[in-house]
C-alpha positions as CSV (number, residue, x, y, z in Angstrom):
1,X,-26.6,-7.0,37.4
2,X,-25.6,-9.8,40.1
3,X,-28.9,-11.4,38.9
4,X,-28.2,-11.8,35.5
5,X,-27.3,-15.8,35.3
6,X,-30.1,-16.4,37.5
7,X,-32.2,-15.2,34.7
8,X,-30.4,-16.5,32.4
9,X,-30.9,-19.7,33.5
10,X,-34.5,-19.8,32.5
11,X,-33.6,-19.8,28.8
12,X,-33.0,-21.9,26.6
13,X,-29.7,-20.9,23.5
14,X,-30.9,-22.6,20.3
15,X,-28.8,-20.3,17.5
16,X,-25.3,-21.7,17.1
17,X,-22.8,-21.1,13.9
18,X,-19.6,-22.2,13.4
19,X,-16.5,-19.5,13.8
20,X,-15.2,-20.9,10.5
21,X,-18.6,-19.9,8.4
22,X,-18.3,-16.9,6.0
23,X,-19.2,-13.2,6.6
24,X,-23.5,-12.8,6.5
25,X,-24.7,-11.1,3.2
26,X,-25.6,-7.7,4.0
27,X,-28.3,-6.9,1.4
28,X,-31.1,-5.1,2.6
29,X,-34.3,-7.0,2.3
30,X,-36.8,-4.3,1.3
31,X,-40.1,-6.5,2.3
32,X,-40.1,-9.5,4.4
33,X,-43.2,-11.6,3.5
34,X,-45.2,-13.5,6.6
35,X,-48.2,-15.0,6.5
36,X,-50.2,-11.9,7.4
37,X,-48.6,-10.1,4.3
38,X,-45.6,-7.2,3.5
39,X,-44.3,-4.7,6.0
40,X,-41.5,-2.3,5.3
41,X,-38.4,-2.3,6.7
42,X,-38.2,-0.1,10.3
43,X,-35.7,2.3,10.5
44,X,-34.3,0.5,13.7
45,X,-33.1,-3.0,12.4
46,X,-29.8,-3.5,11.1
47,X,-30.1,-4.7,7.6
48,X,-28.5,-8.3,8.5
49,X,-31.6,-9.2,10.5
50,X,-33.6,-8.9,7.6
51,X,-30.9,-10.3,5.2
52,X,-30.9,-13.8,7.0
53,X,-34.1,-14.0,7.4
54,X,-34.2,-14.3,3.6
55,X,-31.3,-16.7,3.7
56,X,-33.2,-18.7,6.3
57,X,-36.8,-19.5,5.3
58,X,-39.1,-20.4,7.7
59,X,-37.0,-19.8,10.5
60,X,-36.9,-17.6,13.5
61,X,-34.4,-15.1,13.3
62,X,-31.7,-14.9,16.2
63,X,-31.5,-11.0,17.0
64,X,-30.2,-8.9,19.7
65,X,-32.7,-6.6,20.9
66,X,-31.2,-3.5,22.8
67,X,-34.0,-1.5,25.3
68,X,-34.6,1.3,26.6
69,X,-34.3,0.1,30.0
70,X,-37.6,-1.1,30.3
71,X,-37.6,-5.0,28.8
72,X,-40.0,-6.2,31.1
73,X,-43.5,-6.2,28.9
74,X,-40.8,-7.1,25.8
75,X,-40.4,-10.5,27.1
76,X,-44.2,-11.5,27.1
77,X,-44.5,-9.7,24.0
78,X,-41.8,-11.4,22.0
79,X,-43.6,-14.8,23.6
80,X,-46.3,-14.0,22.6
81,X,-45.3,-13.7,19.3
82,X,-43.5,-17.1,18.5
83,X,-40.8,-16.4,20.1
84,X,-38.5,-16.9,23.0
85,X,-36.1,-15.0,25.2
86,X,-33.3,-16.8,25.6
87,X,-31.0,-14.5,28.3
88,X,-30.8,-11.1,29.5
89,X,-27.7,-9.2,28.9
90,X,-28.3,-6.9,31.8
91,X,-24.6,-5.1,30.5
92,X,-26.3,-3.5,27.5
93,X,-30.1,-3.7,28.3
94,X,-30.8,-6.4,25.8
95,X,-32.6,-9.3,25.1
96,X,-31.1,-12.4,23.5
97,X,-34.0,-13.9,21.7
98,X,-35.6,-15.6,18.5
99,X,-38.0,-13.9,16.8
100,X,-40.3,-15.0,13.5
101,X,-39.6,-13.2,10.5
102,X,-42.9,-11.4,9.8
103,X,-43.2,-10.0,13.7
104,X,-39.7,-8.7,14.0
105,X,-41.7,-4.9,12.5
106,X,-44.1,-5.5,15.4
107,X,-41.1,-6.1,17.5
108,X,-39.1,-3.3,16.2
109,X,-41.8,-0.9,16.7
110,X,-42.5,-1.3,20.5
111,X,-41.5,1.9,22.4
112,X,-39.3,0.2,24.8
113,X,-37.1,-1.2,21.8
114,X,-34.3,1.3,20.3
115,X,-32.4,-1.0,18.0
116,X,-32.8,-4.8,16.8
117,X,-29.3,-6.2,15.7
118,X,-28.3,-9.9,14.3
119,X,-26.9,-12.4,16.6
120,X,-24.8,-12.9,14.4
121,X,-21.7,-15.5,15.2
122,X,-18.3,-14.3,16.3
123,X,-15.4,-15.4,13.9
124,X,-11.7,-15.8,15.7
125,X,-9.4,-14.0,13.7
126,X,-6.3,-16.2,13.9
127,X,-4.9,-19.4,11.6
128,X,-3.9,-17.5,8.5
129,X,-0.5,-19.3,7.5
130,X,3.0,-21.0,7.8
131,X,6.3,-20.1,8.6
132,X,8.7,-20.1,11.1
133,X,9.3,-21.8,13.9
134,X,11.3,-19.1,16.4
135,X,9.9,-17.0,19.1
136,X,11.4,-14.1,19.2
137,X,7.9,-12.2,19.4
138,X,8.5,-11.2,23.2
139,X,11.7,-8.6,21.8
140,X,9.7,-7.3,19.2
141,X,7.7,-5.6,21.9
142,X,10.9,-5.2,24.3
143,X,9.4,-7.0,27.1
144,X,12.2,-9.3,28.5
145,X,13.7,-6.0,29.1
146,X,11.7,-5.2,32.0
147,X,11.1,-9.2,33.2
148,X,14.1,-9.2,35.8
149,X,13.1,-6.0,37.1
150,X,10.3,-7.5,38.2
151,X,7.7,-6.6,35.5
152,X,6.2,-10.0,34.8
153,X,1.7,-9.3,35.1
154,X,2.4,-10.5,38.8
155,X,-0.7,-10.0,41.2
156,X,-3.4,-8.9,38.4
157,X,-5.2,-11.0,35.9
158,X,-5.9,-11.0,32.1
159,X,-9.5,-12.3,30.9
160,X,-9.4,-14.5,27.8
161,X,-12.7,-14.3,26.4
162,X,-12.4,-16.7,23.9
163,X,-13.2,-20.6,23.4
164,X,-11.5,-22.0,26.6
165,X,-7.9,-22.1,28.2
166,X,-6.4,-26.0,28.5
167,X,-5.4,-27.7,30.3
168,X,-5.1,-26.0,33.4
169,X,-2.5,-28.1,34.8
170,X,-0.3,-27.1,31.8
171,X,3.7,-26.1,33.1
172,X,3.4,-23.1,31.6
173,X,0.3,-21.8,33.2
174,X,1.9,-22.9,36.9
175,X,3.0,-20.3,39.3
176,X,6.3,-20.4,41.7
177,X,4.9,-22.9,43.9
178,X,3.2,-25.1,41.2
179,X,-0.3,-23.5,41.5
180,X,-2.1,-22.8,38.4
181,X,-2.4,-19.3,37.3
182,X,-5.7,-19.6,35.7
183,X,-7.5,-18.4,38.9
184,X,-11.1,-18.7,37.6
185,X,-12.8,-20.2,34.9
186,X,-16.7,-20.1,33.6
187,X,-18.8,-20.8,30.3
188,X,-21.3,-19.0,29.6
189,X,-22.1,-20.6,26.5
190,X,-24.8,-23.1,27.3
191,X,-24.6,-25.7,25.2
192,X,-21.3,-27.2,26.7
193,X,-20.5,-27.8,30.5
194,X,-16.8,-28.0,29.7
195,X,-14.5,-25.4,30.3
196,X,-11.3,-26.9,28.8
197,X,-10.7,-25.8,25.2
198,X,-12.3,-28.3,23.1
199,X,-11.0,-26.2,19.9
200,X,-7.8,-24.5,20.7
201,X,-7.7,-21.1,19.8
202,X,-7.8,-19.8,23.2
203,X,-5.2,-21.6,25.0
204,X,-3.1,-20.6,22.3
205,X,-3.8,-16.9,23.2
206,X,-3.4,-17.7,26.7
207,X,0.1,-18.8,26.0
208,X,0.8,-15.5,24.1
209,X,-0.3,-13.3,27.0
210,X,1.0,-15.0,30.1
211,X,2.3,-18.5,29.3
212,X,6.0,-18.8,30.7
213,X,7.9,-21.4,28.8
214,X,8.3,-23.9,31.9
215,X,7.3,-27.0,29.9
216,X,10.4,-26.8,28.1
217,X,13.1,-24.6,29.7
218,X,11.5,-21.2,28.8
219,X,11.2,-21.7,24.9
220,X,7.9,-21.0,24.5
221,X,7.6,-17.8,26.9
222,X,4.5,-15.2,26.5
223,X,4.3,-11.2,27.1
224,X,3.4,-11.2,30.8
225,X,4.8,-14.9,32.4
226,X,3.7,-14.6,35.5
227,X,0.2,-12.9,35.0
228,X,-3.2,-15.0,36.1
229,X,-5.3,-15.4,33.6
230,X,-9.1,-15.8,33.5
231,X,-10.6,-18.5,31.5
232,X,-14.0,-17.1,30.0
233,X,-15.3,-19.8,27.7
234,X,-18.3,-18.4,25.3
235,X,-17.6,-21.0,22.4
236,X,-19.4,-24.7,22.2
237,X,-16.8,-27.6,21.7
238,X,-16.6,-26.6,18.3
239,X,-15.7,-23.3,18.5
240,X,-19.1,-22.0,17.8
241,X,-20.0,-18.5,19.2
242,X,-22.4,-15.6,18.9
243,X,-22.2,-12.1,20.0
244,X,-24.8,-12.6,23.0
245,X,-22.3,-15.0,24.1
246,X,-19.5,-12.8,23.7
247,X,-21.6,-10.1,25.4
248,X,-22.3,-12.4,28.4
249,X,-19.0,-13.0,28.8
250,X,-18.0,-9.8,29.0
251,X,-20.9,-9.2,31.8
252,X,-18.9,-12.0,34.0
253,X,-16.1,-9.5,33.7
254,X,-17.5,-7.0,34.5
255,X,-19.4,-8.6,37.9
256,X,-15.8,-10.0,39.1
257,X,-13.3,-7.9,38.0
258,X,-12.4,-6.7,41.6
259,X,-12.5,-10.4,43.1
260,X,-9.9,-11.6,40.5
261,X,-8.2,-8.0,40.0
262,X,-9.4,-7.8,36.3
263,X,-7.0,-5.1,34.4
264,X,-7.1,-6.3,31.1
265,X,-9.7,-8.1,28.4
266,X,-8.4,-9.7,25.3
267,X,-11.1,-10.5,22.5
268,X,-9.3,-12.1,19.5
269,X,-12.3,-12.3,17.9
270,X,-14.8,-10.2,16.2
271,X,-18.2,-10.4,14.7
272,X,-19.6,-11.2,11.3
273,X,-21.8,-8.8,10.6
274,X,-20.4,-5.1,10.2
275,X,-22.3,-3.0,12.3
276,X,-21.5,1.3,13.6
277,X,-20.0,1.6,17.2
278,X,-22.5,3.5,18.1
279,X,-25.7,1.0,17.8
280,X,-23.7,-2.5,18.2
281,X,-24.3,-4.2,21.5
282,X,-20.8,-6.3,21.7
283,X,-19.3,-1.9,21.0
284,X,-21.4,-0.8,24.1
285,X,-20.1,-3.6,25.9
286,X,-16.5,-3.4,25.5
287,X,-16.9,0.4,26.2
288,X,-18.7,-0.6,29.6
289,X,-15.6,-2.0,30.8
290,X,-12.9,0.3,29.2
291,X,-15.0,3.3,31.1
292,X,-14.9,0.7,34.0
293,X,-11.3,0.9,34.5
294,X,-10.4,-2.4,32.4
295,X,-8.7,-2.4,29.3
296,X,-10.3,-4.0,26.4
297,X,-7.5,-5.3,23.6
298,X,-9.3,-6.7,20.8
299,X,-7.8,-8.2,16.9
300,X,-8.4,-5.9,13.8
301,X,-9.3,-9.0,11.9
302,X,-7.3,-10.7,8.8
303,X,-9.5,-9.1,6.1
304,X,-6.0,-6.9,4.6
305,X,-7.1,-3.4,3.7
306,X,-10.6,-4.3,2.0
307,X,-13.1,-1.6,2.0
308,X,-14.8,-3.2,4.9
309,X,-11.7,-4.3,7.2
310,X,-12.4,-2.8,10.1
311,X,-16.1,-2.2,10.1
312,X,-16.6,-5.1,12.8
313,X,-17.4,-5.3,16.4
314,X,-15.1,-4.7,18.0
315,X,-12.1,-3.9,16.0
316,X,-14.5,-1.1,15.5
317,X,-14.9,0.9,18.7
318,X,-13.1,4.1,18.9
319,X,-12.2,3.3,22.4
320,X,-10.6,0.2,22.7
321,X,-7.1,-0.7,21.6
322,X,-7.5,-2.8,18.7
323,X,-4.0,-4.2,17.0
324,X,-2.7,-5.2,14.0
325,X,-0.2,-7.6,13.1
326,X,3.1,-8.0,11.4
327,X,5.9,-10.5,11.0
328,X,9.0,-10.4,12.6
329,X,10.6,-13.1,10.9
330,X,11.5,-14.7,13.9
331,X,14.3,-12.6,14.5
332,X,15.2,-9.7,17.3
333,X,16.3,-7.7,14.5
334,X,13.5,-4.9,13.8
335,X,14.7,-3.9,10.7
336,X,13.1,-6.9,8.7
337,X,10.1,-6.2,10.5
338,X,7.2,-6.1,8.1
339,X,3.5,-5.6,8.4
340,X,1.1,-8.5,7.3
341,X,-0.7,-8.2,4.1
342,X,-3.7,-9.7,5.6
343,X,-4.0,-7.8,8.8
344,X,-6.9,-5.4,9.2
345,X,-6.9,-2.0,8.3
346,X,-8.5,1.2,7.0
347,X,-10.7,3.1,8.2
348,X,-14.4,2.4,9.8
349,X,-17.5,3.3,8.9
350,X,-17.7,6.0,11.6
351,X,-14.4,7.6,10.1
352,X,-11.8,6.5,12.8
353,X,-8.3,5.0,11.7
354,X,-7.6,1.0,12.7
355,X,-5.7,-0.6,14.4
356,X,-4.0,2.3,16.7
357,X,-1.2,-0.5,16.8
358,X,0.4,-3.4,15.4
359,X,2.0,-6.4,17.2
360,X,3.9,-10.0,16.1
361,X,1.3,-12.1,14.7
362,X,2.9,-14.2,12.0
363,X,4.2,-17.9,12.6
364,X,3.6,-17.5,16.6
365,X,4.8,-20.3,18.7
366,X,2.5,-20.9,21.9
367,X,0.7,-23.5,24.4
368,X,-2.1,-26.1,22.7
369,X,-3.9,-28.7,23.8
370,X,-3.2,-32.2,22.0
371,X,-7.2,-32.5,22.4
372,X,-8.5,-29.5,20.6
373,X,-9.7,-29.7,17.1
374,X,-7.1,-27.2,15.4
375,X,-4.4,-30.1,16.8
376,X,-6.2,-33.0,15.4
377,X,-6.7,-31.1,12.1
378,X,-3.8,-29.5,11.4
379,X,-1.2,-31.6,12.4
380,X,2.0,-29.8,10.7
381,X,1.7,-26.9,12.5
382,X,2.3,-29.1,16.1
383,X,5.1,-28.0,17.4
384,X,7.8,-29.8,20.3
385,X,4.5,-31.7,20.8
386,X,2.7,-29.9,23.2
387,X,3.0,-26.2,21.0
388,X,1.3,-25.0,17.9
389,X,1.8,-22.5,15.1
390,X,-0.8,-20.2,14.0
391,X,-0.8,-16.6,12.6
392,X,-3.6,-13.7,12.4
393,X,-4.7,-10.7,14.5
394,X,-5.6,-12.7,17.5
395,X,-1.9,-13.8,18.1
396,X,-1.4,-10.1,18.2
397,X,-4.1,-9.0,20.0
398,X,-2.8,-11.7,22.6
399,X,0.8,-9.6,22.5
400,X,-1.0,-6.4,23.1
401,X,-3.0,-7.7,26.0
402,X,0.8,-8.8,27.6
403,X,1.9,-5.4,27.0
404,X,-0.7,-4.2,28.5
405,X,-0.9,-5.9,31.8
406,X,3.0,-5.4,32.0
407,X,2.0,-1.2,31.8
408,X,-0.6,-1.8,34.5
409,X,0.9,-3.3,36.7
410,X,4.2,-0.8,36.8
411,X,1.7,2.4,36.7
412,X,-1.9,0.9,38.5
413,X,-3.0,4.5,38.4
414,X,-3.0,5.3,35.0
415,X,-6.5,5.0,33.3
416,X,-7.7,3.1,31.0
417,X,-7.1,6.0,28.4
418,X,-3.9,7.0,29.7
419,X,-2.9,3.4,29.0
420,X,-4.2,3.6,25.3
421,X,-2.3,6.7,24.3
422,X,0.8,6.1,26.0
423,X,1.4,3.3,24.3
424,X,1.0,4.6,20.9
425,X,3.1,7.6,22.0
426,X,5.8,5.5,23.0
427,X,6.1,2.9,20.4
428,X,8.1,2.4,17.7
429,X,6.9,2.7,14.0
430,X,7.3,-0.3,11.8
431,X,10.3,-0.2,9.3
432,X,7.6,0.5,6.6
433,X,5.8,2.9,8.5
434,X,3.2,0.6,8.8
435,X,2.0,1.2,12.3
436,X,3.3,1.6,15.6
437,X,4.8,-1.1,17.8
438,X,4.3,-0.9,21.5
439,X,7.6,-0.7,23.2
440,X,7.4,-2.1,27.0
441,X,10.4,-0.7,28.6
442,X,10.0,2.9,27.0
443,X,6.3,2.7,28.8
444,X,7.5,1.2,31.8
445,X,10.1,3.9,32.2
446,X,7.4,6.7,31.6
447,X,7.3,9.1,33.7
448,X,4.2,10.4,32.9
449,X,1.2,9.4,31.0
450,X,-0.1,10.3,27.6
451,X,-3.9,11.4,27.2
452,X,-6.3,12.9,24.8
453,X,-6.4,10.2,22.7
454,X,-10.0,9.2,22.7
455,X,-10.8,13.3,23.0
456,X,-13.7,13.7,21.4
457,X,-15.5,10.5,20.6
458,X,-18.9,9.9,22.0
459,X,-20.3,6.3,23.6
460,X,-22.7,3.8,21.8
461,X,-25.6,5.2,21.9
462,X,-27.0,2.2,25.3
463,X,-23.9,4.5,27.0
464,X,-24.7,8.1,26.2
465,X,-28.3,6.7,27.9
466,X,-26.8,6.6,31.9
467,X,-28.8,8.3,34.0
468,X,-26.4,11.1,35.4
469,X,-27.2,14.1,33.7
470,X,-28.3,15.9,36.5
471,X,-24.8,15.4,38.1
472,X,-23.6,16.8,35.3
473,X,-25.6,19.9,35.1
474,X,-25.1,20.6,39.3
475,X,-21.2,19.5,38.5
476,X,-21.3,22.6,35.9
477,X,-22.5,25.2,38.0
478,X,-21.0,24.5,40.9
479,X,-17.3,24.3,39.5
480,X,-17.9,27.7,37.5
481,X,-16.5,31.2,38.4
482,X,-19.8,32.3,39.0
483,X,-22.6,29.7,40.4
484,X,-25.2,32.0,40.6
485,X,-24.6,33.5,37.1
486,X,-24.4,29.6,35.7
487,X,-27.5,28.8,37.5
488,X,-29.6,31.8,36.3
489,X,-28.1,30.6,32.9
490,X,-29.5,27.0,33.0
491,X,-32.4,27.5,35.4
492,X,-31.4,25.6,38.1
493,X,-32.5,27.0,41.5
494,X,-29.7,27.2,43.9
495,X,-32.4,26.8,47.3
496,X,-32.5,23.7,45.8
497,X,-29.0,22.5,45.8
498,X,-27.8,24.6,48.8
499,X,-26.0,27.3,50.5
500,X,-22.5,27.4,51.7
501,X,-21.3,23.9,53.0
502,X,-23.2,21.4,50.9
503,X,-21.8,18.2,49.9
504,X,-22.8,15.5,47.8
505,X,-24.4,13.7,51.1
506,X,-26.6,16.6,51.5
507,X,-27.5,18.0,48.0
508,X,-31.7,18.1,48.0
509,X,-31.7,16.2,44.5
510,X,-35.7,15.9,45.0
511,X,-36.3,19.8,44.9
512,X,-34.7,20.5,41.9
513,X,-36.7,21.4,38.9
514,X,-35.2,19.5,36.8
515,X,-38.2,20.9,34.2
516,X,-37.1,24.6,33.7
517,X,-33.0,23.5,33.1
518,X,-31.9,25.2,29.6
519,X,-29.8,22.0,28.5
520,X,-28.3,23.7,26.0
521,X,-26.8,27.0,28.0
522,X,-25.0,24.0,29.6
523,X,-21.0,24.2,28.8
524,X,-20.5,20.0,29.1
525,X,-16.9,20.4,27.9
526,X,-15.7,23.0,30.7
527,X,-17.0,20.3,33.4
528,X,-13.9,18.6,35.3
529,X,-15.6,15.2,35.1
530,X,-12.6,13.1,36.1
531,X,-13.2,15.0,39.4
532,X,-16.4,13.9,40.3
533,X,-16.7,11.3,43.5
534,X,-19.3,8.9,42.0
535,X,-19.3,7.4,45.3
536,X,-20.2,9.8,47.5
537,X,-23.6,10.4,45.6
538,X,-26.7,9.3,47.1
539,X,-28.2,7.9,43.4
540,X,-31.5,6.4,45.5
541,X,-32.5,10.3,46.2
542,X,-32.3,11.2,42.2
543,X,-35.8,11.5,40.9
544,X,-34.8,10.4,36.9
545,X,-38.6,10.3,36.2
546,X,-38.6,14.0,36.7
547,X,-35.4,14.8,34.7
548,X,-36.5,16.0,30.8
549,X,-34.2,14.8,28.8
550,X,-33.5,17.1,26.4
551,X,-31.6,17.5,22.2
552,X,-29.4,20.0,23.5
553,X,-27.8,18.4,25.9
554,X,-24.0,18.4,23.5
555,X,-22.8,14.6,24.1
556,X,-19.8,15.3,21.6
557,X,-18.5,17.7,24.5
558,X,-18.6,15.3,27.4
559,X,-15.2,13.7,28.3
560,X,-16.7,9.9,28.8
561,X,-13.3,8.4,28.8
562,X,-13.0,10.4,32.2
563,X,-16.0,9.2,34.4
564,X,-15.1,6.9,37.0
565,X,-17.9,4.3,36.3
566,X,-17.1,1.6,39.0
567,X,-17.4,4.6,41.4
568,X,-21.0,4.8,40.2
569,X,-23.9,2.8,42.7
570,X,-25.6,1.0,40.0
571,X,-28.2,-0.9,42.2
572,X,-29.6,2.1,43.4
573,X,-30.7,4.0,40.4
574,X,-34.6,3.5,39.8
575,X,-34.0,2.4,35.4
576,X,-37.7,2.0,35.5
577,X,-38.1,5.6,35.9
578,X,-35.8,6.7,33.4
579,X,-36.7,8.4,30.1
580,X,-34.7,6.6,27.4
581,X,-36.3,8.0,24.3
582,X,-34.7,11.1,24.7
583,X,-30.3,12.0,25.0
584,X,-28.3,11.1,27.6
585,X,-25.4,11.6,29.2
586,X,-22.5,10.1,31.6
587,X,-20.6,12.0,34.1
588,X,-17.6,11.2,36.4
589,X,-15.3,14.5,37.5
590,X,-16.6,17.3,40.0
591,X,-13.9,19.0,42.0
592,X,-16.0,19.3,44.9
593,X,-14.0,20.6,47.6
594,X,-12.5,23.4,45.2
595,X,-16.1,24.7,44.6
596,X,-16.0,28.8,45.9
597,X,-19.0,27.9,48.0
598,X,-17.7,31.5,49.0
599,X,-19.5,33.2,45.9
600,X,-23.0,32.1,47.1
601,X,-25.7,34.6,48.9
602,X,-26.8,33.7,52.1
């Protein structure tokens, strides 16, 4: 993936929206009418695609096309109908590109495509009303308790992917010795340079999570105060954003997370076009860095409890901690706490409950820059000058994301997961029962971690495609009782892997027949995945073009949120070779030196 803005570069973005334009219609267009006549809708487009198309006349229609894992006769293809590729989001196996109406069922119905989605534009989910002017949002979450014990975000960073963090030089953003704690900024939106914040949305989040009230005697202090932050700018000047933006900027993550110590992603921001986890490209790419040790906060959205509220990428991913928001009247007292009528909630169209948590997010105080439009426009909500006032989901989301790098950095070895359900163990519930509040000193005085909260769920669909199945199945018989019972059981041929004193180093991955396994004798859910040293496996020695991917291999039973994906050598698995069109799975737990290599015939 280091490639990735290399080839990006040879594209050209041309689809832009404004974050302020109203939610797509989602009416599904039974025909679409071209030149060369009707087709019928394929089964593999998302209704939206079609939906604009209708809306838009004559124009090519921006889309998202996930792969499977081959995109490279997709490009010439798409060219070679009228349309462009405009980047490569390597993260999900996708192509960015424009496509004309009538050829998106041509398109659609190439082998190497498994689902077309909008690109559709990314709204921000904050600026929702007035109120007061206090900022007494850090108690509500109990984080100056833990500040003079040290517990500031020092020494790891907090990505802000949002529409730019300025200015840099801002006294709130300055560490100890006057250096800026925005440690890295980039845009990967291409039609600005600039990576100050031209609208101001995402300085104002900035100040939520880490900003530390120097400016003005520690007034205005965020969640974290002394955490760096990373500036990841996917909006235009005008706030203007689309989910392969959003995607790409999650890809920079991804590629320097361990150069700027990455822990934490906030997205206050979601996308327009209600779309299931388990097909959405900005879903897969969130869950690519949760399951890559990085956890992703992201806003519910300021849609109240409509039928729809939480249907929208990302607020809709199972994994992720997605937050809600309440008022807290801008006092310490939590007893007039209350939750926001217009914050998110219900349940998604997958079935899972939103937000797991809710957070301050009405009449929050917090850094702006006099430059941006929302200060221009809205000039009553300026506040000491060089401060602004805005409510919604992404103020919270921006509280979570403090909380969160406060947790990290007094426990660095819990997982992502452990994280997640630790803190909604450990909160408080809203006076109304409305939610649970994350409670920073109760989580940094935990002894031990929570888990089993994301028991159960199963990747997006691009996710449950990695090619480590075959781990998986040598991970199964290995850790049983009985190996050679398990291996008669699923057909694998113990020659193959070894006798007594095989490692991962010396497993013969080439001789197994990977043809004659029984996927569905396999018990995925007795497999210690969490155990597995991704590391130490030789991925360049896998054969994937001779693995049959198989229906009944049970993806429901695999513990993703376990598999240690940045453990995983990435560059060396051949993708070409992979069958796609079939299931797949993800592994990351093997207890290899407990194996009873003992129990094997020699």
């Amino acid at each position: 993936m280091a490639g990735f803005f290399a080839r990006s570069a040879t594209f050209k973005k041309r689809w832009r929206w404004r974050w302020s334009l109203p939610l797509l219609a989602l009416a599904l267009a039974a025909l679409l009418l071209s030149g060369s006549g009707a087709f019928s809708a394929p089964g593999n487009v998302h209704e939206s695609v079609f939906s604009w198309a209708r809306q838009h006349p004559g124009q090519q229609v921006p889309v998202i096309v996930q792969t499977n894992g081959d995109s490279s006769g997709l490009v010439s293809k798409i060219a070679g109908s009228g349309g462009a590729v405009e980047r490569e989001l390597a993260l999900v196996q996708a192509l960015d590109a424009s496509i004309p109406a009538g050829e998106i069922g041509a398109i659609a119905s190439d082998p190497a495509v498994s689902w077309i989605s909008l690109d559709a534009p990314v709204v921000p989910t904050g600026f929702v009303d007035t109120g007061n002017l206090a900022s007494a949002y850090p108690f509500a979450v109990n984080a100056p308790a833990v500040w003079n014990a040290g517990i500031t975000g020092s020494g790891l960073s907090v990505a802000v992917i949002d529409t730019g963090i300025s200015p840099r030089g801002h006294e709130d953003f300055k560490n100890s010795a006057g250096n800026s704690r925005v440690i890295a900024r980039v845009v990967v939106n291409d039609t600005t340079s600039n990576v100050t914040d031209g609208y101001g949305h995402g300085t104002h989040v900035a100040g939520i999570v880490g900003g530390d009230g120097s400016l003005l005697a520690s007034k205005y202090v965020g969640i974290a105060p002394e955490v760096n932050l990373i500036n990841v700018k996917v909006a235009g000047e005008d706030g203007s954003a689309t989910l392969a933006d959003v995607v790409a900027g999650l890809e920079w993550v991804f590629e320097n997370k361990e150069a700027y110590n990455i822990r934490v992603v906030n997205l206050s921001l979601h996308s327009s076009v209600a779309q299931s986890y388990t097909v959405d490209p900005l879903d897969a790419a969130v869950e690519f860095l949760w399951f890559n040790d990085v956890v992703v906060v992201v806003a519910a959205g300021n849609s109240g409890d409509a039928a729809d509220a939480v249907h929208y990428p990302p607020a809709n991913d199972p994994f992720v901690i997605t937050v809600g928001a309440f008022g807290d009247q801008g006092t310490p007292d939590f007893g007039d706490d209350t939750l926001a009528p217009w914050s998110g909630r219900g349940t998604t169209q997958d079935g899972f409950a939103k937000p797991e948590v809710v957070a301050p997010g009405r009449n929050i105080v917090s850094v702006i820059d006099s430059n941006s439009i929302l200060y221009k426009t809205y000039p009553d909500k300026v506040v000491d000058k060089d401060y602004f006032r805005l409510s919604g989901t992404s103020m919270a989301a921006g509280v979570v994301s403090g909380v969160a790098a406060l947790v990290r950095q007094a426990h660095p070895e819990w997982t992502t997961e452990q994280v997640k359900c630790t803190v909604t163990a450990q909160g408080r519930n809203l006076s109304a029962g409305d939610g649970v509040v994350p409670d920073v000193a109760r989580l940094v005085a935990a002894i031990a971690p929570a888990t089993g909260c994301n028991d159960g769920v199963t990747p997006n669909f691009l996710l449950s495609q990695a090619p480590i199945v075959q781990v998986g199945v040598v991970a199964y018989v290995l850790g049983s009782d009985d190996p050679v019972a398990e291996a008669a059981a699923v057909g694998l041929d113990l020659d193959a892997v070894g006798r007594p004193g095989t490692t991962l180093d010396t497993v013969d991955w080439s001789a197994i027949k990977w043809s004659a396994i029984k996927w569905s004798a396999i018990k995925w859910s007795a497999i210690e995945w969490s155990a597995i040293k991704w590391s130490a496996i030789k991925w360049s020695a896998i054969d994937f073009d001779a693995i049959k991917w198989s229906s009944d291999v049970n993806f429901d039973a695999i513990k993703w949120s376990a598999i240690k994906w940045s453990a995983i050598k990435w560059s060396a698995i051949k993708w070409s070779a992979i069958k796609w069109s079939g299931g797949t799975v993800d592994f990351d737990a093997i207890k290899w030196s407990a194996i009873k290599w003992s129990v094997f015939p020699e």
